[in-house]
C-alpha angles and dihedrals in degrees: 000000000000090000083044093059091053109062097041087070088042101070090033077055097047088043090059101046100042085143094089118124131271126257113222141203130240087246088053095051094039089046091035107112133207138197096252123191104246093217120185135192116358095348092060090041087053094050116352129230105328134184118256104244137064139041125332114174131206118191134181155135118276108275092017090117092255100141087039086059095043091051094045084050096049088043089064094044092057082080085068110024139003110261119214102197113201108204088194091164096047110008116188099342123144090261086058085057091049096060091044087062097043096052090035095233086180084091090065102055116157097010098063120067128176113219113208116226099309113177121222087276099044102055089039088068080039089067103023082078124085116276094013110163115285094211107050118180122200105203106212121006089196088069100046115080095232134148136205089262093053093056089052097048092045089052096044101045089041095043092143096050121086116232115202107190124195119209135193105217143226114223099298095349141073099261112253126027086266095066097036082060091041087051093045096051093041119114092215141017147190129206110198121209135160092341097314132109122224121206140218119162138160084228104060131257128119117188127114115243111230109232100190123357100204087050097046096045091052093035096053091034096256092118 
């Protein structure tokens, strides 16, 4: 009886929880497909050829060049998305539009929007709309109220948009424990020095992305 009973409650169990994941072949990984970024030129040597969704991560220090690499970035992607950036820390402010002028964001017209200090709640009825940006930056995650669980369901109601977070950081690591999991669960990141960027990502690449060659070269010694 006691096998019997259970399981019965097995397969009442198994009715009410029919959400659990698929298994797959090994046919059905090796023929899935996935909407890869096809980069070219320095951006394909620093992280490869990565899908466009999920979380990609930029860190470093104040005056490090972190928000000028993560424009440049976001610049390139335009040929692929439109990106919506949240300056969350600064919003429009004349050193906003200085950096504007200094990366000629001009180019980028029309893919390219500035979102001006939306909080969680706000930019989730942002993209909630049709024809929201598919590549969405909080810069900097320091400055959002945001919790773990806000990071998941972002990621899991916006699956096919791209989020690109920039972090202050805390001697080696992002500043604060929601940035450190962001980081750790991000496909690919940047660690920003002296006007260099430094790459991790799931998709290859490797080589660090110069930011700024005058500032590097006078940063590292090479001047």
């Amino acid at each position: 009886m006691a096998d019997q009973a259970f399981a019965g409650y097995l397969m009442n169990w198994l009715s009410e929880n029919n959400d659990m994941g698929r298994a797959y072949s090994v046919a059905n990984v090796l023929d899935a497909k996935f909407n890869r970024l096809e980069l070219e030129g320095k951006w394909r040597d620093a992280i490869g050829c990565p899908e466009l969704t999920g979380t990609w991560f930029v860190q470093g220090d104040i005056k490090n060049g972190k928000s000028s690499l993560t424009f440049q970035m976001t610049k390139y992607l335009t040929r692929f998305e439109r990106v919506g950036y949240n300056f969350v820390e600064e919003g429009l402010s004349a050193t906003v539009q200085d950096l504007y002028h200094r990366e000629n964001m001009r180019e980028v017209a029309g893919r390219f929007i500035l979102i001006d200090k939306e909080s969680p709640e706000e930019l989730y009825e942002r993209l909630k709309k049709h024809k929201s940006p598919n590549i969405v930056v909080i810069d900097t995650i320091q400055f959002w109220e945001f919790k773990f669980s806000d990071y998941k369901q972002f990621k899991h109601e916006f699956n096919k948009k791209l989020f690109i977070y920039v972090s202050h950081m805390e001697g080696k690591k992002p500043a604060g424990a929601v940035a450190q999991k962001i980081w750790r669960d991000a496909n690919v990141a940047f660690v920003v020095e002296g006007f260099k960027g430094f790459p991790t990502s799931r998709y290859g690449g490797g080589e660090p992305v110069i930011i700024n060659q005058e500032l590097a070269d006078a940063y590292w010694g090479l001047g």
